[in-house]
C-alpha positions in Angstrom: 17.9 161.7 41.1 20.8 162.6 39.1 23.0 165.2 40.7 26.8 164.5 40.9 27.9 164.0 44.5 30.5 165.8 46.3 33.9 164.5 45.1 35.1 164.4 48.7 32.1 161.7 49.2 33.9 158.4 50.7 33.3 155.0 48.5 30.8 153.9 51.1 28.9 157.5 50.8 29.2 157.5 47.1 27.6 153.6 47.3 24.9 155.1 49.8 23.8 157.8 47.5 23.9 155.4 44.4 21.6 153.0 46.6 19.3 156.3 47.5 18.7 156.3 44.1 22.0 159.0 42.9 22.8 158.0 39.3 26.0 160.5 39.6 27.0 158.2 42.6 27.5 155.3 40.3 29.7 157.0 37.4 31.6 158.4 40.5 32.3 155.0 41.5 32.8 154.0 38.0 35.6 156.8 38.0 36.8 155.7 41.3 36.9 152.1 40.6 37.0 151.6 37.1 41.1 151.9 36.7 41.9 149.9 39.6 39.6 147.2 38.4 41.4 146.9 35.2 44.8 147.3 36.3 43.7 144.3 38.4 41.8 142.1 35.9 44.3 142.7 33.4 47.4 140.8 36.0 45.1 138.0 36.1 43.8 137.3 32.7 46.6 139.3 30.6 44.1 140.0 28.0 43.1 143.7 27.6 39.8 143.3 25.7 38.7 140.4 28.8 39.5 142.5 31.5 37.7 145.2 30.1 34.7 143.0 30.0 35.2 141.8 33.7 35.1 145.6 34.7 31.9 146.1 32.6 30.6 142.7 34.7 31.8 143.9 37.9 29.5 147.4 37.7 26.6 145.2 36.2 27.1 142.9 39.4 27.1 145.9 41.8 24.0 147.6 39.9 22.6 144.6 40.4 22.9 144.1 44.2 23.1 147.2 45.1 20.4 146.6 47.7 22.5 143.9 49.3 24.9 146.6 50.1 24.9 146.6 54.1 25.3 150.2 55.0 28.5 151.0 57.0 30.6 147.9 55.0 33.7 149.2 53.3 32.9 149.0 49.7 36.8 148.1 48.2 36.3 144.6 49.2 32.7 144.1 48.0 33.8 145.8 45.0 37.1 143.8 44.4 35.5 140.4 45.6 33.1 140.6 42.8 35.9 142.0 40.0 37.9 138.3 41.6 35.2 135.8 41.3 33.9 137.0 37.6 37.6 136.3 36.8 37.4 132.5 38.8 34.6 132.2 36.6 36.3 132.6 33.4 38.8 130.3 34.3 36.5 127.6 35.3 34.6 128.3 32.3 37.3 128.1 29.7 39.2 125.7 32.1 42.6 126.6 32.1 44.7 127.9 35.1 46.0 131.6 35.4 50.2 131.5 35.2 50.9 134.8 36.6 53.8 136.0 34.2 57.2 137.0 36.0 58.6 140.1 34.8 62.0 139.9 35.3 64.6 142.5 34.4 67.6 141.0 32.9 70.9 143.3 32.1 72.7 141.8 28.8 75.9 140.8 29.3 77.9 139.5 26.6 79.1 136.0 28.6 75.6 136.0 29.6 74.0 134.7 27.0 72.5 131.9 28.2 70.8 133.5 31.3 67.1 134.2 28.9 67.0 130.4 29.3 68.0 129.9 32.4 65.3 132.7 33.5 62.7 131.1 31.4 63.2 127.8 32.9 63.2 129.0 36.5 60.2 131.3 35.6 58.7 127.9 33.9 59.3 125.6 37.4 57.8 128.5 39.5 54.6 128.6 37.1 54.2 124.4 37.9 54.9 124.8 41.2 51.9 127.7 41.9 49.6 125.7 40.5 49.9 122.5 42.8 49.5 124.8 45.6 45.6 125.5 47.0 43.3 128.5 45.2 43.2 130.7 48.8 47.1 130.2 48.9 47.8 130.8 45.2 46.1 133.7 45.4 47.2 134.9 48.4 51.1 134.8 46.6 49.8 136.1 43.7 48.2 139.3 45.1 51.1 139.9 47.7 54.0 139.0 46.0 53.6 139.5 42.7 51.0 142.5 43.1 53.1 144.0 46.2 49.9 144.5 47.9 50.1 144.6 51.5 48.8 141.6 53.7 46.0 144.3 54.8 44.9 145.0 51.2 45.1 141.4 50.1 43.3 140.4 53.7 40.5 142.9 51.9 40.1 141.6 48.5 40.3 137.5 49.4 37.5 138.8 52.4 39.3 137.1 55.5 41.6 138.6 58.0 45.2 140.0 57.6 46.0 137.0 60.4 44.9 134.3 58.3 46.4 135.9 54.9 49.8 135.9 56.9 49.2 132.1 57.4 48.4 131.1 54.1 51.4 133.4 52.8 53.6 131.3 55.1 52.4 128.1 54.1 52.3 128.8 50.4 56.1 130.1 50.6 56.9 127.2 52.1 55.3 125.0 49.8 56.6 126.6 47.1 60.3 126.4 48.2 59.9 122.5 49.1 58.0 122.5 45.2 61.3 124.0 43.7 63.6 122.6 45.7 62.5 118.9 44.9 62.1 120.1 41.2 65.8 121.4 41.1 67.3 117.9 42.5 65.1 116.1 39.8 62.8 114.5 43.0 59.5 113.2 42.8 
């Protein structure tokens, strides 16, 4: 069957008739997902080319367990929980850690001069101090705070409830402030 669906379909609809055997379900879903699944990949592994391939992986994933799909799940967290875990795989594999890069915005000013450093530095501690706290609560940070992404969204994506995002937001801020704070006096 290859008949293009109604573009009014929902995801799960769309993810329905693609199961059902509607090959114009998938490149709807390809259409649907494909952009957000970059724009995603890309913040983590800051590598166009990679996060390209992670796309291409994700929609080879969800061919492959298509069947596995339980009808009447939302499909955005299947969808990004697979796009997440290809990219936890390519960081295991190559071992390194993800820095998430801060973009910050600075105004020159000529008495300013020294602020790049001072930014870089700050931006440097941050990066060390993320990666001493847990996976769940790194990512958690990383997808609300750096992304913007609601604790709802993120609750979606990391496949657990907004409550328990909320919780490992609060303990990862607070982590994160005792990390810098320690850093800043020179503690250890």
């Amino acid at each position: 069957m290859s008949s293009s669906p109604p573009s009014n379909f929902s995801d799960e609809e769309l993810m329905e008739a693609y199961i059902d055997g509607d090959d114009g379900a998938f490149q709807a879903l390809f259409q649907r997902y494909g952009p957000i699944l970059l724009r995603l990949t890309r913040r983590h592994l800051r590598d166009d080319e990679l996060a390209e391939e992670i796309v291409q992986q994700t929609f080879f994933r969800l061919h492959g367990a298509r069947n596995d799909f339980r009808r009447g799940s939302k499909l955005r967290p299947w969808v990004m929980t697979i796009a997440m875990n290809l990219v936890r795989e390519h960081w295991r594999r190559t071992k390194r850690r993800k820095m998430t890069a801060l973009e910050v915005e600075t105004q020159a000013a000529p008495e300013a001069d020294f602020m790049p450093l001072e930014l870089r530095q700050r931006s440097e501690l941050l990066h060390v101090a993320l990666q001493k706290l847990p996976t769940s609560q790194r990512e958690v940070v990383e997808l609300h705070w750096f992304q913007e992404r609601p604790y709802a969204e993120v609750a979606e994506i990391v496949g657990t409830s907004e409550g328990a995002v909320r919780v490992r937001a609060h303990r990862a801020y607070a982590t994160l402030k005792q990390l810098l704070v320690s850093e800043i006096r020179g503690d250890e």
